[in-house]
N, C-alpha and C positions, 0 to 999 in steps of 0.2 A: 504494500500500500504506500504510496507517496506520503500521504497524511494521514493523519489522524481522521476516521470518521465512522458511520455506522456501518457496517456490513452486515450481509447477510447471503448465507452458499446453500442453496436449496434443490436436493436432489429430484428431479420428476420422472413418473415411467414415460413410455412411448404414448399414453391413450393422454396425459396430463397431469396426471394424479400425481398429487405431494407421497415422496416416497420418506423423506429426510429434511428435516435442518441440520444442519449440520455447524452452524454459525448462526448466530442473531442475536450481534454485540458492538458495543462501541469499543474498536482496537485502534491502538497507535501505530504509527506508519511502520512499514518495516516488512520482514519475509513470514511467511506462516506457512504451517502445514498441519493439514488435519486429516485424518483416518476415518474411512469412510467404511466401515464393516457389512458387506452387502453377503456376508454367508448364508440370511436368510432370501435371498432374493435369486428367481431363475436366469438362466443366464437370457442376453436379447441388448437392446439400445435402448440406452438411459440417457438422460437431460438434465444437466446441471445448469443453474444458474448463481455468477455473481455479482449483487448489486450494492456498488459502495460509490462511495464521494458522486452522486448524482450519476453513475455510471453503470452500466447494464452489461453483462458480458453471459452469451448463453450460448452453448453448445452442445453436441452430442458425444457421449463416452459408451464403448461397449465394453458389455461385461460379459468373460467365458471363463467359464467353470471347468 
């Protein structure tokens, strides 16, 4: 993060549906990393979204088992 602001990283399946938060906090600027534990979930194409300093970043991850 550049600065300081709210974030928030929100896993979605392919149909929309909230899978995860995974983040939904105010952090100081700087590098993160966070552990996404999907053991309970089938394998297929997942949607992460992150939304921080008025900034929107959303893409697709797949997951294989």
């Amino acid at each position: 993060l550049v600065k300081a602001s709210h974030t928030n990283l929100t896993i979605y399946n392919i149909l929309g549906e909230q899978i995860a938060t995974l983040v939904n906090e105010d952090l100081n600027a700087g590098v993160y990393n966070f552990t996404f534990n999907a053991g309970n979930l089938p394998s297929g194409v997942y949607i992460y979204s992150l939304k921080s300093d008025g900034k929107n970043l959303t893409n697709k991850m797949l997951l294989i088992k």
